[in-house]
C-alpha positions as CSV (number, residue, x, y, z in Angstrom):
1,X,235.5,239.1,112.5
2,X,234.5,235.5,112.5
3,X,230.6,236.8,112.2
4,X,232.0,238.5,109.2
5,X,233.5,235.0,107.7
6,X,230.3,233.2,108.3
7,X,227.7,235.7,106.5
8,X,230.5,235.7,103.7
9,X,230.4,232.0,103.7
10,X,226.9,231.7,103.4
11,X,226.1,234.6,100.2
12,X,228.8,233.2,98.3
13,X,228.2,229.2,99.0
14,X,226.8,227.7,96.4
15,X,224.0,226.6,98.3
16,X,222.8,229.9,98.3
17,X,222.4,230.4,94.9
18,X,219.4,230.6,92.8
19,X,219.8,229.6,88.9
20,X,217.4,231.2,86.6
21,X,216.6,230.7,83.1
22,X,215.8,233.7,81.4
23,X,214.2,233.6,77.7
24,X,213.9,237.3,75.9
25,X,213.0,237.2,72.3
26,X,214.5,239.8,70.5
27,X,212.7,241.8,68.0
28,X,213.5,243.4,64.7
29,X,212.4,247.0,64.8
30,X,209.8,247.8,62.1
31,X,211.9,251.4,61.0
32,X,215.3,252.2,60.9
33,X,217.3,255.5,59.7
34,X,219.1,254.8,55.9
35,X,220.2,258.0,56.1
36,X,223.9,258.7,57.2
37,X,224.8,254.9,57.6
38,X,221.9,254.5,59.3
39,X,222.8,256.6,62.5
40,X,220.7,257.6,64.8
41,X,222.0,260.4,65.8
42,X,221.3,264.1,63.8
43,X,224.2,266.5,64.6
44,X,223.4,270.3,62.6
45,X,227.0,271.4,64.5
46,X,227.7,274.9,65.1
47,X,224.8,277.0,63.9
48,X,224.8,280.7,64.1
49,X,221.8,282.3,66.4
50,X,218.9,283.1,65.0
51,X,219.8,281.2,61.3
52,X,218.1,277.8,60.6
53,X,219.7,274.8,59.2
54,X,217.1,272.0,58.0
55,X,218.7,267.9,57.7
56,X,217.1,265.3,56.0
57,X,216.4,261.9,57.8
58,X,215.0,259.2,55.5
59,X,213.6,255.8,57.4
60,X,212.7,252.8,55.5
61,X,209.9,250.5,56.9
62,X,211.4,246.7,56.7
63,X,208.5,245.4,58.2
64,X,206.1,242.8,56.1
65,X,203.5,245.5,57.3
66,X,202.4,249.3,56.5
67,X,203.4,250.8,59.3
68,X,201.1,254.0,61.1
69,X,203.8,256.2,62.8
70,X,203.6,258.3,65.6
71,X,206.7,261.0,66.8
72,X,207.1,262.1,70.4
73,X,206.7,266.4,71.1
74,X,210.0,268.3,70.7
75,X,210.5,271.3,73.2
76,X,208.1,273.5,71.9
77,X,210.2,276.4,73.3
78,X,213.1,274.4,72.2
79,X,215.3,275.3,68.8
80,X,214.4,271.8,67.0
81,X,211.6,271.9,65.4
82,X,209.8,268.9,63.3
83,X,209.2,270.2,59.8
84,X,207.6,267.5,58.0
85,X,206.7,264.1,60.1
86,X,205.2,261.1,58.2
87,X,201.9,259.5,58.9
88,X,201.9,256.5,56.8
89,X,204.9,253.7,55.8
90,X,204.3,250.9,53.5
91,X,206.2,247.7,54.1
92,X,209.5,248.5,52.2
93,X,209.2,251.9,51.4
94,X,211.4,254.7,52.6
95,X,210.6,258.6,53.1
96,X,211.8,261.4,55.2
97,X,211.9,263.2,57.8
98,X,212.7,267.1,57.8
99,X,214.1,268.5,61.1
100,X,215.5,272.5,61.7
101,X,217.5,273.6,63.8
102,X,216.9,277.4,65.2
103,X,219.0,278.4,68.1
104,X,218.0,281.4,69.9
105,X,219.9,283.7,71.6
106,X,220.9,283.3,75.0
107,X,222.4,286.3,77.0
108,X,224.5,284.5,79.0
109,X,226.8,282.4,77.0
110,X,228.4,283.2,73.6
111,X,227.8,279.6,72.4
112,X,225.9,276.5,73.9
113,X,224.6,272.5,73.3
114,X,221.4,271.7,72.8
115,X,219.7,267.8,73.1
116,X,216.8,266.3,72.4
117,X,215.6,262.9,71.5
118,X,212.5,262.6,69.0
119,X,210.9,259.0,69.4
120,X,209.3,257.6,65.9
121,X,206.5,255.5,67.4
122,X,204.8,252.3,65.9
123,X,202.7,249.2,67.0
124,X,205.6,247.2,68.4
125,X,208.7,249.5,68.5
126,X,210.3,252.4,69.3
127,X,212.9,254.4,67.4
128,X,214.8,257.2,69.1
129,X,216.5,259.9,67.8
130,X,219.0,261.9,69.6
131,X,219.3,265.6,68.3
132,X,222.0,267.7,68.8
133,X,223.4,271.3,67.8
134,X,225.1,274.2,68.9
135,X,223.6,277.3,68.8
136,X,227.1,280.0,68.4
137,X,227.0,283.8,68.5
138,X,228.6,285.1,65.1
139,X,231.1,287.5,66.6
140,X,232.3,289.1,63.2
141,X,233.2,292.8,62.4
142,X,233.9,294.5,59.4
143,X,235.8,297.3,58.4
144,X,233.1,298.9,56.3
145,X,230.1,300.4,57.8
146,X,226.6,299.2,55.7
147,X,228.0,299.4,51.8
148,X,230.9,299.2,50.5
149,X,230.5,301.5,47.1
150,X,233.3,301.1,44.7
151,X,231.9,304.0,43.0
152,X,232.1,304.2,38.8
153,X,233.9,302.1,37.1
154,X,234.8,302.3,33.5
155,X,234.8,299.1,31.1
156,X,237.6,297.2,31.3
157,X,239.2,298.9,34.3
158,X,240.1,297.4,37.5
159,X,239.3,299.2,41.2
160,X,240.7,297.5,44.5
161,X,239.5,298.1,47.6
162,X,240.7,296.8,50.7
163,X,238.8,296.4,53.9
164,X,239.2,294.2,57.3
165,X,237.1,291.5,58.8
166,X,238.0,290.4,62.5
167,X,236.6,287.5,64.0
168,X,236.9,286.7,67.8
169,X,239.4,283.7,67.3
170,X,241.3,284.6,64.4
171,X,243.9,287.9,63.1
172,X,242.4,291.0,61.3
173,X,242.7,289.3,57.5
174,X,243.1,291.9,54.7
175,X,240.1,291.2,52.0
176,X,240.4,292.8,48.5
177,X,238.0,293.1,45.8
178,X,239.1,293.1,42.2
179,X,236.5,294.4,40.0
180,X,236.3,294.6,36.0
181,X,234.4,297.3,34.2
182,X,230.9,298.3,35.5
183,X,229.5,299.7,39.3
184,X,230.3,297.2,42.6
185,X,229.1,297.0,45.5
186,X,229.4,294.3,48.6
């Protein structure tokens, strides 16, 4: 106990403490996002599997300086994919950047989040951008088989036709198609 009170006496005494100036400039980063109120962050949200959704991101260089950009590797076996990088920025000018989103199926799990952070390289700074989606498994059924063929219809007559579509989280809904004059089909 008292060996206790004395090594607490001496790493808290004043005596014992070293004082250090530390001087960190901070720098302005050369590129930022404009885009979206200029987050960093791309969220394509719930994407069905096997569709692709593309989002614009459009940085601006506010350097004084034209800017040569270089971009960190996505997941090649990944769903994001890196449409269109850009090579060159002159000081000032803004262009952009197209990323898709792919997710692929996955056996296991009827819906899951993916993450990945792309890094827009220059000379003095780093931009990251964190990428995120979910890849969900469309879980629709419909009534009607392939086509649903309203058959002939003569000018200025009407046809109904009613058919279900069920979805996993929601009540059979009753759809109806209202046709005027000539053939339909949905």
């Amino acid at each position: 106990m008292i060996q206790e009170q004395i090594s607490f006496y001496y790493l808290s005494s004043p005596y014992n403490t070293l004082y250090l100036e530390l001087h960190c400039p901070a720098v302005a980063p050369s590129v930022v996002v404009t885009s979206d109120n200029g987050k960093n962050t791309v969220n394509f949200g719930d994407v069905a599997v096997g569709h692709r959704m593309i989002k614009r991101i459009t940085i601006q260089n506010i350097s004084p300086e034209k800017l040569e950009l270089g971009f960190s590797v996505l997941n090649p076996n990944g769903p994001f994919l890196l449409v269109r990088p850009v090579g060159m920025l002159e000081p000032g000018e803004n262009k952009t950047l197209i990323i898709s989103f792919c997710p692929n199926e996955n056996k296991w799990t009827s819906s899951w989040q993916f993450f990945e952070t792309l890094d827009i390289r220059t000379a003095k700074t780093t931009l990251t951008l964190s990428i995120t989606g979910r890849g969900v498994m469309p879980s629709i059924v419909c009534s009607v088989e392939e086509v649903l063929n309203m058959g002939y219809v003569i000018a200025r007559e009407k046809v109904t036709s009613t058919f279900k579509v069920n979805r996993s989280a929601l009540n059979q809904k009753a759809h109806q198609q209202f046709l005027e004059g000539g053939r339909g089909v949905l």
